[in-house]
N, C-alpha and C positions, 0 to 999 in steps of 0.2 A: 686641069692646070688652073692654078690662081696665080694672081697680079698684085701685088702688095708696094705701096708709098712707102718708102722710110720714113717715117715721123724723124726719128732719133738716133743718135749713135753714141753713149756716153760710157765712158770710162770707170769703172768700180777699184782697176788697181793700173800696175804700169802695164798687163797684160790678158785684164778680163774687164769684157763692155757689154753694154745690155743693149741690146736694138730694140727700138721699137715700130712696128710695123702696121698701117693701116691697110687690111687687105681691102678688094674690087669688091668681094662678096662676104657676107657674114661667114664668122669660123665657130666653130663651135668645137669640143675637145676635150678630153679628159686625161686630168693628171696623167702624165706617165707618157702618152703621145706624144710622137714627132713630127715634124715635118722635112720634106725633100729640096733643100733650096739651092736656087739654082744662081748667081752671083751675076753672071754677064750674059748677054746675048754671044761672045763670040764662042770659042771650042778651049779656051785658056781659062779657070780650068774647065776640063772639059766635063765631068762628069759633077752630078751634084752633091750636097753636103748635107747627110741628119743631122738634124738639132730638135734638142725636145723642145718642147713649148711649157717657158717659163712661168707664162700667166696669159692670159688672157681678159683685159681690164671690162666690167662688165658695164663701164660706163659710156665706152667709146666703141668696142670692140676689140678693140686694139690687140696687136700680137705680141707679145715681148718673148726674142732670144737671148740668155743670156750664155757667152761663149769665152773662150777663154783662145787670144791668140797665140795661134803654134806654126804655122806655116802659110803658105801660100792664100789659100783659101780664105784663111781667118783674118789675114790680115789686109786682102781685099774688102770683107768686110766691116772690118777699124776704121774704112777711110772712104766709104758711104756717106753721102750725104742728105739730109732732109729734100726731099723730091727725087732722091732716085726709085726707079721702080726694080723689083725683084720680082721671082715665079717662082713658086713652090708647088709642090703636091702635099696633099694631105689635109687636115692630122693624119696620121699612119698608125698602124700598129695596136696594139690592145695594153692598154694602162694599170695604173692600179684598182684594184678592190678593196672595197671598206665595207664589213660584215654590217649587217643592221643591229648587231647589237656590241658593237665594238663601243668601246667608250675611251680607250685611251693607248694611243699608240706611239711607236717608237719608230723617229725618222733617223735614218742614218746616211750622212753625205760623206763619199771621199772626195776630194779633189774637183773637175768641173761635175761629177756626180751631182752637186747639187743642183742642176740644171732644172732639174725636172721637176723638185720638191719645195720650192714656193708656191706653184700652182696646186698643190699636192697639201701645204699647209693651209691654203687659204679655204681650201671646201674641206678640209678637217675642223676649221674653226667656226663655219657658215655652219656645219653641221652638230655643233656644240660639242666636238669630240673633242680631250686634250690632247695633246701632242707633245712629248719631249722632240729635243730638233739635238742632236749630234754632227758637229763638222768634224772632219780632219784633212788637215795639208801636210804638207813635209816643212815646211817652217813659214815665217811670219810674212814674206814679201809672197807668199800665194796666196794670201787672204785677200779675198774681193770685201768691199764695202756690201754689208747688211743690211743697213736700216728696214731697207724694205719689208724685211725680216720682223723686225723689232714691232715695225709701226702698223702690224697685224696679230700684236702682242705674241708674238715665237722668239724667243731670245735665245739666239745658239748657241749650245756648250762647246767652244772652240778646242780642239785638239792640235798640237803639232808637234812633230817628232824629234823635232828639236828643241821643245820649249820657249823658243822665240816668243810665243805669244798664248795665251790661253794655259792649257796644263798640260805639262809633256807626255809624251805618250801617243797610240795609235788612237783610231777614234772606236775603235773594238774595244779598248780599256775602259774607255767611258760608261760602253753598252755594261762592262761588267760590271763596274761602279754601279750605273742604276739597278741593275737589278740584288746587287750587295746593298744597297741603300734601302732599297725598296723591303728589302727582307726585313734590315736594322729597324725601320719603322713599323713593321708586319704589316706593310702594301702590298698591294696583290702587284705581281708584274705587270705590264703593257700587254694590251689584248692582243697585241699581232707588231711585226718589226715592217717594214717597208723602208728598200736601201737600193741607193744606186751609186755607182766608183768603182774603182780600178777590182780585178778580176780578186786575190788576193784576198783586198778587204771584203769583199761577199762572200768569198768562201770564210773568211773568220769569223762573220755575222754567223752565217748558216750556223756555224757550227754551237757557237755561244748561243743561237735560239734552241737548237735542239737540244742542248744542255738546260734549259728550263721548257721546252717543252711549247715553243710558245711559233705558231705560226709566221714566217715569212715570206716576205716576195721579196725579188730581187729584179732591176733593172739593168738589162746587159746593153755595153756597146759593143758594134760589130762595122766594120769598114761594111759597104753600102755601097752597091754599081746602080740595081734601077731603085730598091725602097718598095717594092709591089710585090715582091716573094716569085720574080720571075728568075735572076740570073741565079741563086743558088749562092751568093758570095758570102752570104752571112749565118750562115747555118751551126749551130751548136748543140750538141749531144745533151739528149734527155731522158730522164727515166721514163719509162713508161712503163704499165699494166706492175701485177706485184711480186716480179722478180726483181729486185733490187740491181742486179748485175745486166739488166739489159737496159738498152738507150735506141734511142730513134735520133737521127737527124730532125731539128726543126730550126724553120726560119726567125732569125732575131727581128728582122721588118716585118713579117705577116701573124706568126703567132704570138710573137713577142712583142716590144722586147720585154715587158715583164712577166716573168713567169714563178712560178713557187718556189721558193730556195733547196727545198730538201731536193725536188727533181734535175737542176742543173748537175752537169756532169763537170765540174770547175777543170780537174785537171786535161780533159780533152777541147775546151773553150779555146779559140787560137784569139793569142795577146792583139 
């Protein structure tokens, strides 16, 4: 168990805020990881809440969640303050992978999916890989402020389904876009996809990756009782060995939650 200060609580839109957290002990973490956090000392709520870890600043240590309020939980804490303390477990879980000779890859965010991929872009760019960075929302008042984004030179290609903002359309259209552009100019596609959001848009990734042939991972959510791969509550069907038609139970907190795109089993994922 860790101890963490709230540095901060700030607002990106009218319902998504980035915390930021000084843990008791150093943290250390890799893209894609979560943590188990836990909001009060009483039994309200009772049980704790995954959040990936959005960055981890390497100047202070610092933890930044970035969340997006929806209920009860979230919106405990919106209204956190600078000196409260929180407990979390972790990081958790196993993150992404970036090959050693990967050169240029393809981020794709649905919705608070991008939670996990500013930490994800910033040792893509430490590591001199390019990155393209795809959002998509459902329209313009789900867009959280960026910059952070920008001011690590990642400038998002915004998607919304409404066109409210950025270019209409799913953020899957984008993926296609690039790799239609990519051809137009005879660029090689992106060396590997790396995407997290709603169940849906990962399975349309998948699919659009394996339509050029080109390596993915995918970051799943899963409702979460302990976060250690003991209760069983977040388990989603995988392929395994090389019959296609067979799948194994595996835990989205302990082997997860990112796993290889072609092996999720989408339609048996519970929403």
């Amino acid at each position: 168990m860790n101890r963490a200060r709230v540095i901060s609580v700030s607002s990106l839109s009218q319902t998504w805020h980035l915390m930021k957290l000084e843990p008791e002990n150093k943290v250390e973490a890799f893209p894609g990881q979560f943590i188990h956090l836990r909001l009060t000392e009483t039994t309200d709520p009772l049980l704790r809440r995954p959040f990936s870890v959005h960055y981890i600043d390497p100047k202070d240590n610092s933890l930044w969640i970035l969340f997006e309020e929806l209920g009860k939980g979230t919106a405990l804490m919106s209204q956190l303050s600078p000196g409260n303390m929180v407990e979390f477990l972790g990081p958790l879980g196993n993150g992404f992978k970036v090959g050693k000779k990967d050169q240029d890859i393809a981020i794709v965010a649905g919705g608070i999916g991008v939670a996990p991929l500013y930490f994800l872009a910033s040792v893509l760019q430490q590591k001199n890989i390019n990155s393209t960075f795809l959002f998509g929302v459902k329209t313009r008042s789900e867009v959280p402020d960026l910059d952070h984004f920008r001011q690590i030179g990642v400038e998002p290609l915004l998607y919304t389904d409404d066109g409210s903002q950025g270019k209409k359309g799913k953020v899957t259209k984008g993926l296609r876009e690039l790799f239609n552009h990519r051809k137009e100019q005879n660029n090689m596609n992106p060396d590997g996809i790396l995407a997290c959001g709603p169940l849906q848009m990962l399975s349309a990734v998948v699919e659009e990756a394996n339509l050029e042939n080109i390596p993915v991972q995918v970051s799943l959510e899963a409702p979460m009782a302990c976060g250690v791969g003991a209760c069983l509550g977040c388990v989603c069907r995988i392929k395994t060995g090389e019959d296609a038609n067979y799948s194994e139970y595996r835990r989205v907190c302990k082997e997860g939650p990112v796993f290889p795109g072609e092996m999720v089993v989408f339609e048996d994922v519970s929403e």
